[in-house]
Residue, then its C-alpha position, 0 to 999 in steps of 0.5 A: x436211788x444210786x448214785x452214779x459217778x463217771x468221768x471224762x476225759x480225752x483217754x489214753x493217748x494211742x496216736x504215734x508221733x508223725x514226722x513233720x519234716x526230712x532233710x533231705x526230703x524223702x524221695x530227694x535226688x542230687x542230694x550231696x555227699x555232705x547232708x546232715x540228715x534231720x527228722x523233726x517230729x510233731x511231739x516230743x520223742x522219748x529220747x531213752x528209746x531214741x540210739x544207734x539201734x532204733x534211727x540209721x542210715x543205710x546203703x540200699x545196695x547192700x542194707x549196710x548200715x552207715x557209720x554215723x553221730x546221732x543228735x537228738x535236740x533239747x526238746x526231744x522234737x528233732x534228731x539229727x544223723x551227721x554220717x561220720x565220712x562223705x557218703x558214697x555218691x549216686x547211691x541210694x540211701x533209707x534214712x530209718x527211725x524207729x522211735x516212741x512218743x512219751x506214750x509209748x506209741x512207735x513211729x516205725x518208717x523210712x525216707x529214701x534219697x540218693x546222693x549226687 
């Protein structure tokens, strides 16, 4: 008779991370020229992905990227966009990330809003 041994487990984590919160709330109208954009993930982000390239603002308008400071917090659960100048108002703007987890599983979407 052969011995069989096999192990469990949960496996390879393939699940992206998902955005639990936005400020402004996607969607939002009225939103003010000073907004401090904010993206708060339900896991950890890997924050030698997170940069200019990969989370942004952008008028919808022209697609022209706005000038801004990215923040990404000591857990690496939250980052912030705080635009370098006023946005233009009555403007429609995409707040874009495109991030991995510290699997490697990508979270690529867009939360639009428009300025007052």
């Amino acid at each position: 008779m052969q011995d069989h041994l096999f192990a469990t487990g949960t496996g390879a984590d393939l699940t992206p991370p998902q955005v639990v919160s936005t400020n402004p709330p996607s969607g939002a109208t009225g939103v003010g020229t000073n907004v401090v954009l904010q993206a708060t993930f339900d896991r950890p982000t890997d924050p030698l992905l997170v940069g200019g390239a990969s989370v942004y603002l952008r008028t919808n308008s022209s697609g022209t990227p706005v000038s801004t400071v990215l923040n990404i917090s000591q857990d690496s659960k939250s980052i912030t966009l705080t635009p370098s100048q006023p946005l233009q108002s009555a403007t429609y703007f995409y707040f874009e990330v495109d991030v991995f987890d510290l699997a490697g599983n990508e979270l690529n979407t867009y939360y639009p809003f428009t300025t007052q």
